[in-house]
C-alpha positions in Angstrom: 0.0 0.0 0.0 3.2 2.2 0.7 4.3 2.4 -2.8 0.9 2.7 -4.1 0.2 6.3 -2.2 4.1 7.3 -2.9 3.3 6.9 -6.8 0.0 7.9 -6.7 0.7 11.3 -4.9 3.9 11.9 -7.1 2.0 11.5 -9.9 -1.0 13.9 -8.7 1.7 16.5 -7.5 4.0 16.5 -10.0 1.9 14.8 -13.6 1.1 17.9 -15.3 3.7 19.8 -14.4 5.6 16.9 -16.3 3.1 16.9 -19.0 3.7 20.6 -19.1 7.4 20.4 -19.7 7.6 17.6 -22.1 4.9 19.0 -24.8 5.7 23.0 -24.2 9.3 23.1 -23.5 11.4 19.8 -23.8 10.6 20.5 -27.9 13.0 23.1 -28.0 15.7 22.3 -25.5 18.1 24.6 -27.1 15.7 27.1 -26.5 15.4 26.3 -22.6 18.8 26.1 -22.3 19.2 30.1 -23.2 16.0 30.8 -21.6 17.3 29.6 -18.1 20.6 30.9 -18.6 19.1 34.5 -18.9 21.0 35.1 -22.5 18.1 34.0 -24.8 18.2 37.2 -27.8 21.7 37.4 -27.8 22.7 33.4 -27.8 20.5 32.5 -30.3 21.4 35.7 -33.0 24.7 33.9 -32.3 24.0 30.4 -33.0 20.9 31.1 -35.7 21.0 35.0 -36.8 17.8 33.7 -38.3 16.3 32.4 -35.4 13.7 34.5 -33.4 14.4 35.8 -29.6 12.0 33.6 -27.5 9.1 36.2 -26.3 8.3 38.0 -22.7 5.8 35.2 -22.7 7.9 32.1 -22.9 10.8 33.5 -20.4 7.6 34.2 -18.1 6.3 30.7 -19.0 9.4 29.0 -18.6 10.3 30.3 -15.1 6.9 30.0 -13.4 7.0 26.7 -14.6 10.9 26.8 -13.5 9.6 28.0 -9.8 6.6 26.0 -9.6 8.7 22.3 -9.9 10.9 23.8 -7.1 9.1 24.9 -5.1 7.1 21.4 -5.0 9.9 19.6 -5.1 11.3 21.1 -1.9 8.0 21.6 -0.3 6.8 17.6 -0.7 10.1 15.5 -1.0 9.6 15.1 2.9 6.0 13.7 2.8 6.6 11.0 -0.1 9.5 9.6 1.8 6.9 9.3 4.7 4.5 7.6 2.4 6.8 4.8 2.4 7.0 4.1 5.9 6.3 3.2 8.6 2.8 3.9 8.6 2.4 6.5 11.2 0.0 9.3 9.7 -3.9 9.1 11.0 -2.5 7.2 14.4 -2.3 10.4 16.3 -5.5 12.1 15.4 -4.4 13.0 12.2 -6.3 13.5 8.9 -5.6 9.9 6.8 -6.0 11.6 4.0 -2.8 13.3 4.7 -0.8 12.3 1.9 -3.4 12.7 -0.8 -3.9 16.4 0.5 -0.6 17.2 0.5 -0.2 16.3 -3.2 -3.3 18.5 -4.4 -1.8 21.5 -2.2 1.8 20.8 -4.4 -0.2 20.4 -7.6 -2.1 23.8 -7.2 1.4 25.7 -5.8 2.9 24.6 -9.1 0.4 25.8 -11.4 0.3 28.9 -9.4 4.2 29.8 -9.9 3.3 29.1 -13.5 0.5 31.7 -13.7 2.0 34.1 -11.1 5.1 34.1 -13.3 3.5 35.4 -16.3 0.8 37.6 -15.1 3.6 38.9 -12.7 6.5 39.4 -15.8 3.6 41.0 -17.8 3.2 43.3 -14.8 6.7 44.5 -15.0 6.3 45.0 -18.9 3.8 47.2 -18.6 4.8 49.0 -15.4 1.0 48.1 -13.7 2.6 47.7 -10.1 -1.1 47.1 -8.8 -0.4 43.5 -10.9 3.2 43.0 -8.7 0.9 43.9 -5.5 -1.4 41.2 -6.0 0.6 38.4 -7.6 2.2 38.7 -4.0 -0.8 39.1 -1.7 -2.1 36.1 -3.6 1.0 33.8 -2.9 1.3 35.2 0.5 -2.2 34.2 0.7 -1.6 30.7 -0.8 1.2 30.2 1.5 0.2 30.9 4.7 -2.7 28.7 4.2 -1.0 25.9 4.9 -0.3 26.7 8.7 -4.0 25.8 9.1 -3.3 22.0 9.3 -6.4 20.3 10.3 -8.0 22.3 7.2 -7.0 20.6 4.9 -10.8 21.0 2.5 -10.6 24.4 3.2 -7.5 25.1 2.4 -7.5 23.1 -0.9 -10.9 24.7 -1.7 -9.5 28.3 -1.5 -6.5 27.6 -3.0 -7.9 26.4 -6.1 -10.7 29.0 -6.5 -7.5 31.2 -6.5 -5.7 28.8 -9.3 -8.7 29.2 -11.0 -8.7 32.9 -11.2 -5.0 33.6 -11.7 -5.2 31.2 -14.8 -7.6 33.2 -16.3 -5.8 35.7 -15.9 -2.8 34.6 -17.1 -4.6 32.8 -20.2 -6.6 36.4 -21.2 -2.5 38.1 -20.6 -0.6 35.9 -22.7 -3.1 37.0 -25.7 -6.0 34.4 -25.3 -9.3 35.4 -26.2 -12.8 33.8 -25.5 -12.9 32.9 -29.4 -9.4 31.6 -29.8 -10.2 29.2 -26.5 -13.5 28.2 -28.4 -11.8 27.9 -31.7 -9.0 25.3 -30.3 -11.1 23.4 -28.5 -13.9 22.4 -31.4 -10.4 21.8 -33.4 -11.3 25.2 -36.0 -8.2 27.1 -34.9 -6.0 26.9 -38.2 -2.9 28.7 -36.9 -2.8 25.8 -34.0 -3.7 22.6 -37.0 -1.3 24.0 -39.1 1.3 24.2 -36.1 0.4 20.5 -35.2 0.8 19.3 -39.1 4.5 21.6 -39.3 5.6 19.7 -36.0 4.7 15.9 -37.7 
């Protein structure tokens, strides 16, 4: 049962943040290699003067996404290596469904970071400092959530009604539009077919 909640956690906490990486970014690794060494414009004119600079967008996109497996990483290392013994969670009072909490909390701090990171870098763009202001009230918010232990259903609730709004947000600021969401998801968006028949 140990390695059945270590794998099944992992893979809630940290599945679409893979997913993420592998179909957005692993594509291009030359390009993530210059994005996370900070010398993205002027490394690829080098290599390929032909080659676009990656945008604001991507470098926001990237590092959220960056942030976001850190920050789980570091924040829920500790709890899978309890998920594999000894079995001590729920003896002392404690919420059984410990394990399984902890990886939805991880899950939704990862696809914050991602959001924060490029509502936040759009913030700084366009010099709206009221953006920077919340971006941190919202992951102060997030964070100190999680010194209310025994909440756990709370605290997942209110954390992902806030997921929910900053990826709105962030989907609307990295040029999404209510017809363009409509459009790729009835598969009528011919930018995005002709993207997926280039990439074959």
């Amino acid at each position: 049962m140990t390695a059945a909640v270590f794998f099944g956690c992992a893979f809630i906490a940290f599945g679409p943040a893979l997913a993420l990486y592998i179909f957005t970014i692993a594509t291009d690794p030359l390009r993530v290699i210059f994005l996370i060494a900070g010398k993205a414009s002027e490394g690829l004119k080098s290599i390929n003067p032909e080659e676009t600079a990656p945008s604001m967008r991507l470098l926001a996109y990237v590092s959220g996404l960056g942030f976001g497996i850190m920050s789980g990483v570091f924040s829920f290392v500790n709890t899978l290596s309890d998920s594999l013994g000894p079995g001590t969670v729920g003896i002392h009072g404690d919420s059984p469904q410990f394990f399984l909490n902890s990886a939805f909390m991880t899950l939704v701090i990862i696809l914050l970071h991602v959001f924060w990171g490029i509502v936040f870098f759009d913030g700084c763009e366009k010099k709206k400092w009221y953006v920077l202001l919340i971006v941190l009230l919202t992951h102060l918010l997030v964070s100190t959530q999680t010194f209310l232990s025994p909440y756990y259903g709370a605290n997942l609730v209110s954390a992902y009604i806030i997921m929910v709004f900053m990826g709105i947000w962030a989907f609307f600021v990295a040029g999404g539009s209510c017809r363009s969401l409509k459009l790729c998801l009835l598969c009528q968006d011919k930018d995005f077919l002709l993207y997926n028949q280039r990439s074959r």
